[in-house]
C-alpha positions as CSV (number, residue, x, y, z in Angstrom):
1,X,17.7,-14.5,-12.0
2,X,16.7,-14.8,-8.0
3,X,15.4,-18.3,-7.4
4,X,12.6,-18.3,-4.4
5,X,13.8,-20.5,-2.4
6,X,12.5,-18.8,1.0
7,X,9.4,-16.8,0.9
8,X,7.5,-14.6,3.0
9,X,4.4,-12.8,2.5
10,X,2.8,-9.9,4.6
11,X,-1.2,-9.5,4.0
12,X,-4.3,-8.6,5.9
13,X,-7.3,-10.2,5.2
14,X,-9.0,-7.6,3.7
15,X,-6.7,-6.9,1.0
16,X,-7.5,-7.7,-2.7
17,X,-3.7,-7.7,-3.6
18,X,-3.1,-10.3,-1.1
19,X,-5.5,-12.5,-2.2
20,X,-4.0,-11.9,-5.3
21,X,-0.4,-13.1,-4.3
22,X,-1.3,-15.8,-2.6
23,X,-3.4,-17.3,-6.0
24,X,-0.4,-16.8,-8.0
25,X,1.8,-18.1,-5.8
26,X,-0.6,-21.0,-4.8
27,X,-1.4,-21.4,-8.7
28,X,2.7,-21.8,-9.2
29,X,3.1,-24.5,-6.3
30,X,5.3,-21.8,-4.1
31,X,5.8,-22.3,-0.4
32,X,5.3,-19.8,1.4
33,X,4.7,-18.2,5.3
34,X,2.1,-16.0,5.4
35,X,2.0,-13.8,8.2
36,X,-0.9,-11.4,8.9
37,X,-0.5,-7.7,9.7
38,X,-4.6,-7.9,10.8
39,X,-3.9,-7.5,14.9
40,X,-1.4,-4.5,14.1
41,X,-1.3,-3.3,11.3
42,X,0.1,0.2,11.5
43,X,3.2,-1.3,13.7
44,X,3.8,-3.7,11.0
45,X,3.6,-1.0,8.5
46,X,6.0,1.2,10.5
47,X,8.3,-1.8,11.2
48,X,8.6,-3.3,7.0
49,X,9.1,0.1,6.3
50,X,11.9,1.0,8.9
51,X,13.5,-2.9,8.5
52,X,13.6,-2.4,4.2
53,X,14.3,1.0,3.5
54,X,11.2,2.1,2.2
55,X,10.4,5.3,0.8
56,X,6.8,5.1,2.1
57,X,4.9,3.9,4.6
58,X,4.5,0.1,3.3
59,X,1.5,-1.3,1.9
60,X,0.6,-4.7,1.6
61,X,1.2,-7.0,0.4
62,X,4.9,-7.0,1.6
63,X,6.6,-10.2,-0.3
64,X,10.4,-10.9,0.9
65,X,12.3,-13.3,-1.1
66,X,15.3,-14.7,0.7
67,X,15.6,-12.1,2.6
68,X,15.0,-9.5,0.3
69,X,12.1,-6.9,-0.2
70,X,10.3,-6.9,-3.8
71,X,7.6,-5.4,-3.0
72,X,3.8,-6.3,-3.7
73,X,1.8,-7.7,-5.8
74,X,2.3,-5.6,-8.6
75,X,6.0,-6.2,-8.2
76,X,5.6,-10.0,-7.9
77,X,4.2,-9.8,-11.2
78,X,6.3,-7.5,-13.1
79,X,9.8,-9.3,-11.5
80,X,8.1,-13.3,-12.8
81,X,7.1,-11.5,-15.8
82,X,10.7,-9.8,-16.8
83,X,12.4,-13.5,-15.6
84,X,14.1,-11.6,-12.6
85,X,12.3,-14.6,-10.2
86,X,11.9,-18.0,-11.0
87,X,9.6,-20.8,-9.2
């Protein structure tokens, strides 16, 4: 079990999933930084993607966990759910 020590999100604004992440993660009293992708978004797609391997253009949101990529929201979720993060 990973415990999130360090954690950093990548969202736009317009993004339901985001929103998404941050109430969960807000609703579990998780620090976090948030840093928006809304000024360049296709560069920051093309730059997560490059930086963690991924085997397609990254969506958003991005979540890294001490250092490490989960994935989105969906991930977030499912890794909490299975006891694979802890808060």
């Amino acid at each position: 079990m990973q415990e999130a020590k360090n954690i950093e999100i990548y969202t736009l604004d317009y993004c339901p999933y985001c929103m998404k992440a941050k109430i969960f993660l807000d609703g579990h009293n998780v620090e976090y930084k948030e840093i928006s992708c809304e000024d360049d978004e296709e560069n920051f797609r093309k730059k997560l993607t490059e930086k963690y391997n991924l085997p397609d253009l990254a969506t958003f949101p991005q979540i890294i966990i001490n250092g490490e990529n989960i994935g989105g929201y969906s991930d977030l979720i499912d890794k909490f759910g299975r006891g694979e993060i802890s808060f």
